[in-house]
C-alpha positions in Angstrom: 32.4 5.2 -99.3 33.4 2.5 -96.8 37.0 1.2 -95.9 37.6 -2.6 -94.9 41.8 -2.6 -94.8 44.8 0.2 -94.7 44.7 3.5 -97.0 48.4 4.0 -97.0 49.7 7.7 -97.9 53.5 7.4 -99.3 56.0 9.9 -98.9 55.3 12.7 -101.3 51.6 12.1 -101.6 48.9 14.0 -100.3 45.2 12.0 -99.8 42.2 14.9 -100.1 39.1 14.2 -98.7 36.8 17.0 -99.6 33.4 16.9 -97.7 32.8 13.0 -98.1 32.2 10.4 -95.5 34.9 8.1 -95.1 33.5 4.9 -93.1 35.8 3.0 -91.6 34.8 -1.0 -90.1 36.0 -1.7 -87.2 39.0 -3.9 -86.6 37.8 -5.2 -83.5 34.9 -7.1 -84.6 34.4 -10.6 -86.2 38.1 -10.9 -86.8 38.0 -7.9 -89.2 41.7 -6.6 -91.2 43.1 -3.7 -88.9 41.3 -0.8 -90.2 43.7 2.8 -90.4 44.4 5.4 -92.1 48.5 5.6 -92.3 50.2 9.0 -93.5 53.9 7.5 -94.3 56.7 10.5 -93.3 56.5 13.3 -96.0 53.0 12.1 -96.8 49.9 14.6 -96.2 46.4 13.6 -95.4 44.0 16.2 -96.1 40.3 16.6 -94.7 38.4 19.8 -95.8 34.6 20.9 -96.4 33.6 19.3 -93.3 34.6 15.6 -94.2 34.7 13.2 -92.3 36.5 9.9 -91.0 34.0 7.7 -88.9 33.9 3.8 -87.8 31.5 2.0 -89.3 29.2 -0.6 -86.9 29.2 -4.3 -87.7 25.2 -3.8 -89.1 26.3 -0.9 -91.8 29.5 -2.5 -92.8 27.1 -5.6 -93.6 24.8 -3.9 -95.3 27.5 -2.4 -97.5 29.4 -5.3 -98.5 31.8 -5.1 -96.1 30.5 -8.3 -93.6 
């Protein structure tokens, strides 16, 4: 799964990832949306099972709908 834009956690919510591969673009290029993960206060962000968050280069974001 790739990201183009914020995932927000509220207060009181808890985002799991469980050994996926978050992709993230990068902000930086080609005038791109900021990019983040933000974890309001009183929200939890979970990563477990070796997940991971990563950026995502200009050439995979394209090739996955995302440029």
């Amino acid at each position: 799964m790739n990201v183009l834009g914020s995932v927000v956690v509220d207060a009181g919510k808890t985002l799991t990832v469980d050994g996926a591969t978050i992709g993230f673009a990068d902000s930086r290029v080609d005038n791109n949306p900021t990019t983040n993960v933000v974890v309001q206060p009183g929200g939890t962000l979970r990563v477990l099972n070796n997940a991971l968050l990563a950026s995502v280069r200009r050439a995979a974001a394209a090739r996955c709908g995302m440029g």
